[in-house]
C-alpha positions in Angstrom: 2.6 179.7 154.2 6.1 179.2 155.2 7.1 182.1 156.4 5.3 184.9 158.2 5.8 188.6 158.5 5.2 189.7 162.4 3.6 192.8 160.8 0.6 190.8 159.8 -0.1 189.7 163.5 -2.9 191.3 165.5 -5.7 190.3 168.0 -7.2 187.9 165.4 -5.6 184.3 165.3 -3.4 183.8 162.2 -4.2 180.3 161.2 -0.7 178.2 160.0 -0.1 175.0 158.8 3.2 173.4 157.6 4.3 169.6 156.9 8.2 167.9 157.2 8.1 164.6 156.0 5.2 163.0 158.1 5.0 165.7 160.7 2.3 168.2 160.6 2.3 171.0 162.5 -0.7 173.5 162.7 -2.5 175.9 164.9 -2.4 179.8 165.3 -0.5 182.8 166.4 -2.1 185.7 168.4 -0.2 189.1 168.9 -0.5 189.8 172.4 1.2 193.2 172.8 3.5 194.7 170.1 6.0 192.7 169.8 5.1 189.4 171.6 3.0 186.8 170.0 1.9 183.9 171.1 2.0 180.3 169.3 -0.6 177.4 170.3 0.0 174.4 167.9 -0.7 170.7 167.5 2.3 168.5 166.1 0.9 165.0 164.7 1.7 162.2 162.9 5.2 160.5 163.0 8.8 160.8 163.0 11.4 157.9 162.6 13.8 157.3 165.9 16.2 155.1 166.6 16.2 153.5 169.8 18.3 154.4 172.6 19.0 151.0 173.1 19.6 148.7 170.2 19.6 151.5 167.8 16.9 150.1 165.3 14.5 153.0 163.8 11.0 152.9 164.8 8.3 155.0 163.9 7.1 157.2 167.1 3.7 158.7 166.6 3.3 162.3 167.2 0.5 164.4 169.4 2.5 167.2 170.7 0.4 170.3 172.1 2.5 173.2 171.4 2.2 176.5 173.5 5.0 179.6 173.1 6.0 183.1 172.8 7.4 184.3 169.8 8.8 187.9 170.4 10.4 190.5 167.5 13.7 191.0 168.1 15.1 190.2 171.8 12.5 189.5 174.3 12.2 191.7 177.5 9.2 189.7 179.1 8.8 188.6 182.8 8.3 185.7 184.8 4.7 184.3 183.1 6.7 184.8 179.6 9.2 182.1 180.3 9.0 180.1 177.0 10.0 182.5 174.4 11.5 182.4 170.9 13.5 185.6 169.6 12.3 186.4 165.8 15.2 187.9 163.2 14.0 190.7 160.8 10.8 190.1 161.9 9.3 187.2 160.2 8.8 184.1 161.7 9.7 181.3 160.0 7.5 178.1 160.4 9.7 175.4 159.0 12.2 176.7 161.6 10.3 176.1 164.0 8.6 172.5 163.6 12.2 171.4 162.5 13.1 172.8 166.0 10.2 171.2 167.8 10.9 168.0 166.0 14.5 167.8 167.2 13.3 168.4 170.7 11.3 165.7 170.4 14.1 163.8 169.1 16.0 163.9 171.5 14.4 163.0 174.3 14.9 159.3 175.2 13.4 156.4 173.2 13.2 152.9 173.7 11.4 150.4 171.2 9.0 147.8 171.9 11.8 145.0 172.3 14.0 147.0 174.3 11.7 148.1 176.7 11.8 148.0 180.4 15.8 146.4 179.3 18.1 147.9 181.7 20.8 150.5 180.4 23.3 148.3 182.1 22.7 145.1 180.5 25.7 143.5 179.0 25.9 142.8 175.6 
């Protein structure tokens, strides 16, 4: 299940489960009022990166807990609801959103095993 229709959220957890390359994403979705729903997920396994550094790929292994909103159409929410991600024609596409969560993760800063605690500054 790749996609998901918002219509077929309600007070029972919708279980999902979807896979990119070694990544695995899983959890449920919750509606919470109509048209806010809210995501808890775990993202394991791994994802190649290259390092910041020396720019060789290495393996980064994955155990992400994932927590957001998911609201139909724009969100109008308030101050707890700060985390939200607007849904178009109302279905909620799960590929989307690990490929999102993956490239967040990807670009956060990485340093291998050789290069670490190296100064940015060294001089090559």
């Amino acid at each position: 299940m790749t996609k998901i229709s918002f219509k077929r959220l309600n007070a029972v957890p919708l279980d999902f489960e979807v896979k990119c390359e070694d990544a695995h994403f899983s959890g449920d979705i919750i509606l919470k009022k109509r048209n806010l729903a809210q995501l808890n997920g775990t993202i394991t396994g791994s994802i190649s990166l290259p390092c910041d550094l020396c720019a060789e790929t290495v393996k980064k292994e994955l155990n992400e807990e994932i927590v957001f909103y998911l609201s139909d159409g724009i969100a109008h929410g308030n101050d707890n609801e700060l985390d939200v991600v607007e849904i178009e024609n109302s279905t909620i596409d799960m590929d989307e959103l690990l490929a999102s969560e993956l490239e967040l993760i990807r670009s956060d800063y990485f340093c291998c095993s050789n290069c670490e605690g190296t100064s940015l500054e060294r001089e090559f």
